[in-house]
C-alpha positions as CSV (number, residue, x, y, z in Angstrom):
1,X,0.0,0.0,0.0
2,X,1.3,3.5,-1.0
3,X,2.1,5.5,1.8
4,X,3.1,8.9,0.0
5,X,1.8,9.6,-3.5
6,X,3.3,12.5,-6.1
7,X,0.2,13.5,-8.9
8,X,1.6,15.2,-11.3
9,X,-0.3,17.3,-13.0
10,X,-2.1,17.8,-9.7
11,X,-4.3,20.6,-9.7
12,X,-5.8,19.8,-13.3
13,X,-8.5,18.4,-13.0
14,X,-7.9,14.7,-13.2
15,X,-5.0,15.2,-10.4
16,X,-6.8,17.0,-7.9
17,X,-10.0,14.7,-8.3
18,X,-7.6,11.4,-7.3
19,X,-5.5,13.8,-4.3
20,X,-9.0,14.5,-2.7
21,X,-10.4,11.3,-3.0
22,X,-7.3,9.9,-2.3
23,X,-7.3,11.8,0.9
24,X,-10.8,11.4,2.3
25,X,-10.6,7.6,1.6
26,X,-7.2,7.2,2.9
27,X,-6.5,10.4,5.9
28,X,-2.8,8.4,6.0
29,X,-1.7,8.7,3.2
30,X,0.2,11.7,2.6
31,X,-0.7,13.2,-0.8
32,X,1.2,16.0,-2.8
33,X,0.6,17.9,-5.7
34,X,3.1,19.2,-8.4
35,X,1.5,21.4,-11.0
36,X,2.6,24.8,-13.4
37,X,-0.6,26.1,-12.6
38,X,-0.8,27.0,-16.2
39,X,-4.4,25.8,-17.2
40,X,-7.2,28.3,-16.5
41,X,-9.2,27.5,-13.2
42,X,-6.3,25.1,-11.7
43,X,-5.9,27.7,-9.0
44,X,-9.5,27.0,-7.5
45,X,-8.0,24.1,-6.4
46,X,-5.5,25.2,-4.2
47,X,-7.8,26.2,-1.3
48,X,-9.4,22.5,-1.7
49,X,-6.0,21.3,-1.3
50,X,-5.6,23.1,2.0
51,X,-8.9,22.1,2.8
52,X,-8.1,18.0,2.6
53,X,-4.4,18.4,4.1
54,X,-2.7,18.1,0.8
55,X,1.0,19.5,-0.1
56,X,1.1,21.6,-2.9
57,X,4.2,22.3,-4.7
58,X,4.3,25.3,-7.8
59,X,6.4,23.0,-10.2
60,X,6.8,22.3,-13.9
61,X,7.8,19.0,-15.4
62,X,9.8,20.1,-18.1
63,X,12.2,21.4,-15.4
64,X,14.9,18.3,-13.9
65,X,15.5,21.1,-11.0
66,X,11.8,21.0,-10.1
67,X,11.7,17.1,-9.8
68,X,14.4,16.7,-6.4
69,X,14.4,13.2,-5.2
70,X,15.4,14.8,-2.1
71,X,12.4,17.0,-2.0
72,X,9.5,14.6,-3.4
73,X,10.1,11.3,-1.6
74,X,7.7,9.8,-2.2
75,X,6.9,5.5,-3.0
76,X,4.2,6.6,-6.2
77,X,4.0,8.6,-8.5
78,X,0.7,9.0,-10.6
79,X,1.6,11.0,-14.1
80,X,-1.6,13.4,-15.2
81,X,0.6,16.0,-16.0
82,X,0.3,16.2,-20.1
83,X,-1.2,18.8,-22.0
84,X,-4.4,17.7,-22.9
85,X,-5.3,18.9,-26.1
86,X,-5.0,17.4,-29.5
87,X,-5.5,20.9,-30.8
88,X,-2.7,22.4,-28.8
89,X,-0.1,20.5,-31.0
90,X,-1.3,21.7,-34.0
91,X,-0.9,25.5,-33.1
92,X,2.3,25.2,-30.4
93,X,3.9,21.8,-31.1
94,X,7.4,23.0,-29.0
95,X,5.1,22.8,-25.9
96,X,3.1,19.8,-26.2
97,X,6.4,18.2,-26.9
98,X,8.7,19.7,-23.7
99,X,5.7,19.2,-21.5
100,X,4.8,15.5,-22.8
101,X,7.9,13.6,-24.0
102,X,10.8,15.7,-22.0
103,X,8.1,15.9,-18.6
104,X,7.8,12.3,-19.0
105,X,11.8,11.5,-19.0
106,X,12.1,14.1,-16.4
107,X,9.5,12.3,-14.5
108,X,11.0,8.7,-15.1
109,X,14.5,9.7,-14.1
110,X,12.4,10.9,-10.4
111,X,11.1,7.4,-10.5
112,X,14.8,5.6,-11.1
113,X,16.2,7.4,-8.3
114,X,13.4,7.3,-6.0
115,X,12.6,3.3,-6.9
116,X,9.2,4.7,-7.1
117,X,6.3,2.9,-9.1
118,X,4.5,5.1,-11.6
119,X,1.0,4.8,-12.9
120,X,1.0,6.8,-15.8
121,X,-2.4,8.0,-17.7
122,X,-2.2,8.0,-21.8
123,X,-4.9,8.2,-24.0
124,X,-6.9,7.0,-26.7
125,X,-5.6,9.6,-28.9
126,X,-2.5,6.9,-29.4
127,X,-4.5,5.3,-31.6
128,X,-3.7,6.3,-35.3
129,X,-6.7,9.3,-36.6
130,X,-6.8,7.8,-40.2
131,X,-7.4,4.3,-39.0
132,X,-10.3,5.4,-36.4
133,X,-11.4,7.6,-39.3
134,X,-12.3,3.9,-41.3
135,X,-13.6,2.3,-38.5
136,X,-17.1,1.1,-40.8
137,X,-20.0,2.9,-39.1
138,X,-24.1,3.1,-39.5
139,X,-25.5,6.3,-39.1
140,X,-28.8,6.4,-36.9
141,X,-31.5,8.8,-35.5
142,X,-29.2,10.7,-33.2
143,X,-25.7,8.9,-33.4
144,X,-23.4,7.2,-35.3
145,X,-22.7,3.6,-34.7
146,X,-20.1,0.9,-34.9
147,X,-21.2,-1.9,-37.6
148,X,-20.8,-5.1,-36.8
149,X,-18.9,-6.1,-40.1
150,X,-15.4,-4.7,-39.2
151,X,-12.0,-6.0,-40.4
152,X,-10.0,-4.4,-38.9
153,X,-8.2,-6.1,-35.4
154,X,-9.2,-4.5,-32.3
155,X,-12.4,-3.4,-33.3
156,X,-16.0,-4.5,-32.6
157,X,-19.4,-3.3,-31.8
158,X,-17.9,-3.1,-28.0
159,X,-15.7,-0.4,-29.2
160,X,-11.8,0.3,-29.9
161,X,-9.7,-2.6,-27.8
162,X,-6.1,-2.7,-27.6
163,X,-5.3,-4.5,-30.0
164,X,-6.0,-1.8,-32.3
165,X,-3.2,-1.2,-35.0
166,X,-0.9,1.6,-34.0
167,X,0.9,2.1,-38.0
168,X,0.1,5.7,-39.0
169,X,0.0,9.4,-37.6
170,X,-1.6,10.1,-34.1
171,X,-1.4,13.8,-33.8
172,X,1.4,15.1,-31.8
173,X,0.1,15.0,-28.3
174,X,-0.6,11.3,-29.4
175,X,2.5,10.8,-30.7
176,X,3.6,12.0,-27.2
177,X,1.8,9.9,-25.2
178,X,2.3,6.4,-27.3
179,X,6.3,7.3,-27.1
180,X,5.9,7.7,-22.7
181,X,4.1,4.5,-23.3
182,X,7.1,3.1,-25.0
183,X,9.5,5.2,-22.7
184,X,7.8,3.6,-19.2
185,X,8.2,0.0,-20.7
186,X,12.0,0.5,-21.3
187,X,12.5,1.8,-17.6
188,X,10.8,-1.1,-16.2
189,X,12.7,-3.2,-18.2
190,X,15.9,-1.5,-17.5
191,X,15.5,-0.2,-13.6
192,X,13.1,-2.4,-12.5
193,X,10.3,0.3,-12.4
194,X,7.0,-0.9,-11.5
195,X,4.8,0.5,-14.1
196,X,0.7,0.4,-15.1
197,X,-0.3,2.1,-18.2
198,X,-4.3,3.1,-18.5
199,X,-5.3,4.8,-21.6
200,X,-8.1,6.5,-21.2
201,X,-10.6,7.8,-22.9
202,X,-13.6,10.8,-22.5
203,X,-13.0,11.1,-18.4
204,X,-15.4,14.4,-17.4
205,X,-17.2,15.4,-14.0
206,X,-16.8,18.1,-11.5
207,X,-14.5,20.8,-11.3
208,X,-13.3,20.2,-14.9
209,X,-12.6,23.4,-16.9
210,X,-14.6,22.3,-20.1
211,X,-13.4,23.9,-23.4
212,X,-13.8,22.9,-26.9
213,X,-10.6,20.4,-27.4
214,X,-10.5,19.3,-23.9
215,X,-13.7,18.3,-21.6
216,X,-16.7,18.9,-24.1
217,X,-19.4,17.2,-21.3
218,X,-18.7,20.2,-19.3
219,X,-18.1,22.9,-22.3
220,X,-21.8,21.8,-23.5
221,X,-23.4,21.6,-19.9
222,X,-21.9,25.1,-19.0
223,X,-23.2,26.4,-22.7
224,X,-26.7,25.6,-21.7
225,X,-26.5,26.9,-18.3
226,X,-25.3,30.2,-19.1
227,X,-27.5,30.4,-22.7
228,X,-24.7,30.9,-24.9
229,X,-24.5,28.8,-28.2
230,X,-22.1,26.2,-29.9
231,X,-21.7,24.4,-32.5
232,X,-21.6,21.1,-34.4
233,X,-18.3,20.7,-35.9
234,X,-18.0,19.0,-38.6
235,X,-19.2,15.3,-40.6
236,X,-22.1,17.2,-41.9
237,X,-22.8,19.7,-38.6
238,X,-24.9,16.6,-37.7
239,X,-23.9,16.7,-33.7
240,X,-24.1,12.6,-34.3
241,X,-19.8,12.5,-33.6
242,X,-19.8,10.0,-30.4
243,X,-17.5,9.3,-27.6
244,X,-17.9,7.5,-24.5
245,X,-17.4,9.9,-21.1
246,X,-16.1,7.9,-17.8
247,X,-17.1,9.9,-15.2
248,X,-14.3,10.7,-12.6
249,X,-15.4,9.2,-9.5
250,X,-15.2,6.0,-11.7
251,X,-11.6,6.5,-12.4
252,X,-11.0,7.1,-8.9
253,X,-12.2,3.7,-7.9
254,X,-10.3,2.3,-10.7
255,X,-6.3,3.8,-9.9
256,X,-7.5,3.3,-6.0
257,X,-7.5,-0.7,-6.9
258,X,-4.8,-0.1,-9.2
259,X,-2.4,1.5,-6.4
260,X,-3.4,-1.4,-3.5
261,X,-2.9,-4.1,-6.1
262,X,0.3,-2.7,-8.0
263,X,2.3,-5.9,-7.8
264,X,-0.1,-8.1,-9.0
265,X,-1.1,-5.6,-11.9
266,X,2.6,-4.7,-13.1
267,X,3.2,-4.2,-16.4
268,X,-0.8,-4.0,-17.4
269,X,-1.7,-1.9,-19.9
270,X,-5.7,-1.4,-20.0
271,X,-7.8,1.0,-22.2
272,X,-10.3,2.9,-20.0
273,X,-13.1,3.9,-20.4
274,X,-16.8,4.3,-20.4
275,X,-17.9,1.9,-23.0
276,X,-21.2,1.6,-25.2
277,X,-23.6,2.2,-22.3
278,X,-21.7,5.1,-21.4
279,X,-21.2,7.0,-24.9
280,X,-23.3,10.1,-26.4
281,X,-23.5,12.0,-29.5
282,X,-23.4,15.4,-29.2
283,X,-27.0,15.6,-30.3
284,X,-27.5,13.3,-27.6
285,X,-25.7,15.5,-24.9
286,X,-27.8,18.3,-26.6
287,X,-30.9,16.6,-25.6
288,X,-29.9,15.6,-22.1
289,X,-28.7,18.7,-21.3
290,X,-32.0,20.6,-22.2
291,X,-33.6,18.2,-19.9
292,X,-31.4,18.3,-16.4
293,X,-31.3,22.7,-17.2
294,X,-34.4,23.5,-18.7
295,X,-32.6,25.6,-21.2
296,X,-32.5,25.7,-25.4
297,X,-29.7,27.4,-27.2
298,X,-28.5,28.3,-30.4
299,X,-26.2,25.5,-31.8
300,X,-24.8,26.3,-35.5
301,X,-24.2,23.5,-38.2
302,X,-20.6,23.5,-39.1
303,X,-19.9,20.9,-41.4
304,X,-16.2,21.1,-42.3
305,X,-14.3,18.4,-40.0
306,X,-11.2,20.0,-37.8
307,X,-7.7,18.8,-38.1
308,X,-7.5,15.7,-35.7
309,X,-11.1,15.0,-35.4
310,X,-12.4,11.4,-35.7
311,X,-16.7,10.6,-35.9
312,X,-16.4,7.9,-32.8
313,X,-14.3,6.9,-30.3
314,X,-15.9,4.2,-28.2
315,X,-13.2,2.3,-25.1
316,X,-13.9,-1.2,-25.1
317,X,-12.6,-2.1,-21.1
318,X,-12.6,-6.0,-21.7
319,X,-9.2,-6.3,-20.4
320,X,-9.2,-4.2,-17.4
321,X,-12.7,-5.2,-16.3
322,X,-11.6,-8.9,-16.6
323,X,-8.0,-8.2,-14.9
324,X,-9.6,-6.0,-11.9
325,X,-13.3,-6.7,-11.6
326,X,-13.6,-2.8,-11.8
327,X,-16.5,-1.5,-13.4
328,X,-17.8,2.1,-14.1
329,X,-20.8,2.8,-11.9
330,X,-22.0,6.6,-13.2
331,X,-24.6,7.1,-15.9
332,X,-23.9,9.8,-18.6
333,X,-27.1,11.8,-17.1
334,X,-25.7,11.0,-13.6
335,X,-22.7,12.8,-14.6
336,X,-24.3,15.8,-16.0
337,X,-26.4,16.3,-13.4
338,X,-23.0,16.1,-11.7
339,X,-21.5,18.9,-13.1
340,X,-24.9,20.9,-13.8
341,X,-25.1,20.9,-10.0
342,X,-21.6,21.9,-9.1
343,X,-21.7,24.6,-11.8
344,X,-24.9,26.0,-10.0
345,X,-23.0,25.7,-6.6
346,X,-20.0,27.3,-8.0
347,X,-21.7,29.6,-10.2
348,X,-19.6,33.2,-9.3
349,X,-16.0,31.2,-9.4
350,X,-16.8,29.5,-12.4
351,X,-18.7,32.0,-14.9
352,X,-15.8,33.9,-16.2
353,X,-14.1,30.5,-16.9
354,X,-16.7,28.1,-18.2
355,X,-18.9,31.1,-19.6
């Protein structure tokens, strides 16, 4: 059992949703956060952190000089500390590489010295956007669907599995990601790093700073909230584009097991995830979130796909549900009401962010 646990990344929102949980579920466990504080709205968390009894320290990844072994002892180290956004590496490439690839040596070399285990969140965006692009679909009423004549390995009408083909271009922050992936593996080989890999896909909930690349459950939640309008980007300005969302709490539950079980689960790597029951359209999320608010806005038909962009993304979780029992627990409309309800609590803090 951990005893003292480094997020990094840990007042984004992934990070500071596993340091409180972490904390009210285990008051022993000493708990710190590193983060640059560069993401809009990660400074609401620092009073929560004072709050729970978790360290914060103002750090940046891409710095060696900010990751001292003699500083952060610590026995784990959890790794949320990429730039989320496929977007970003389009328009600043130099950052999304310093802060994914270099943070993640960085961040290894802390592990080596510390003989510290690292669980280390990727993504689905590893998988390659022209192959996910050809994934054969069936368009519905409100969604897109997977068919059930696929060729491709990896695919079926559960969703994308890991044995999806990686040949072909990702994106940079993908790239990133799939090369820590292939970066952790060597260090465990090499130092004897103990080492679990989850990609995951859509996670969303509370106190996540919803924008358009990054966190659209809360983007379109706050859009209805505060009446202004968005739009549906692109494969006809449909809104039937579909991913599945994994609601936070659910990932909680998930690196809790993973952390009091780390020997047994060295070495796994699981895509995470929501799965079918869990996925919307964006028509879908339109429809839902009319419901839980009460409120109809403008949404614009934009049919011209952006760079990156693929129609579905569905995890399929076989593997991790077999190899943990773990299963998510939180209904999409659970989840929005979730974050429609935090937004009302939170309303002055959190309309000149989300609004």
């Amino acid at each position: 059992m951990p005893e003292r646990v480094l997020i990094l990344g840990g007042a984004g929102f992934i990070g500071s949703s596993l340091a409180i949980g972490f904390k009210q579920r285990h008051p022993d466990w000493h708990i710190i956060c590193l983060d640059n504080l560069k993401r809009r709205g990660s400074e609401l968390n620092l009073l929560r952190f004072k709050q729970h009894g978790i360290e914060f320290v103002h750090g940046d990844i891409r710095s060696p000089s900010d990751l001292d072994p003699a500083v952060l002892t610590v026995d784990t180290i959890i790794d949320c500390s990429a730039e989320p956004s496929v977007l970003a590496g389009f328009a600043s490439p130099r950052y999304v590489l310093e802060t994914n690839l270099v943070g993640t040596i960085n961040i290894l070399e802390l592990a080596r010295q510390l003989k510290a285990s690292v669980l280390f969140l990727s993504t689905s965006r590893i998988y390659p956007i022209a192959a996910l692009s050809d994934i054969k679909l069936v368009e519905q009423a409100t969604r897109f669907a997977i068919a059930p004549d696929q060729t491709r390995p990896g695919i079926s009408e559960r969703g994308i599995s890991e044995d999806f083909p990686l040949q072909g271009a990702r994106s940079l922050y993908g790239a990133t990601k799939l090369a820590s992936e292939l970066l952790i593996e060597e260090y465990r080989d090499a130092y004897g790093i103990p080492a679990i890999v989850n990609r995951c896909g859509v996670v969303t909930g509370t106190w996540q700073m919803g924008k358009v690349d990054q966190g659209v459950f809360v983007l379109w939640m706050a859009a209805h909230y505060f009446k202004r309008s968005l739009g549906y980007i692109g494969y006809g300005g449909t809104g039937k584009q579909v991913r599945d969302l994994l609601c936070v709490n659910d990932l909680l539950n998930l690196v809790e097991y993973e952390l009091l079980h780390f020997s047994e689960l060295d070495g796994s790597l699981f895509n995470v995830g929501g799965g079918v029951e869990s996925s919307l359209s964006l028509l879908e999320t339109t429809q839902l979130c009319e419901k839980i608010t009460g409120n109809s806005i403008e949404i614009r038909s934009v049919p011209e796909n952006r760079p990156g962009d693929v129609p579905l993304y569905i995890t399929d979780s076989s593997k991790v549900i077999q190899s943990t029992g773990w299963q998510p627990q939180t209904s999409p409309e659970q989840t929005l009401q979730q974050i429609f309800a935090w937004i009302q609590d939170n309303e002055a803090a959190l309309k000149p962010i989300l609004s």
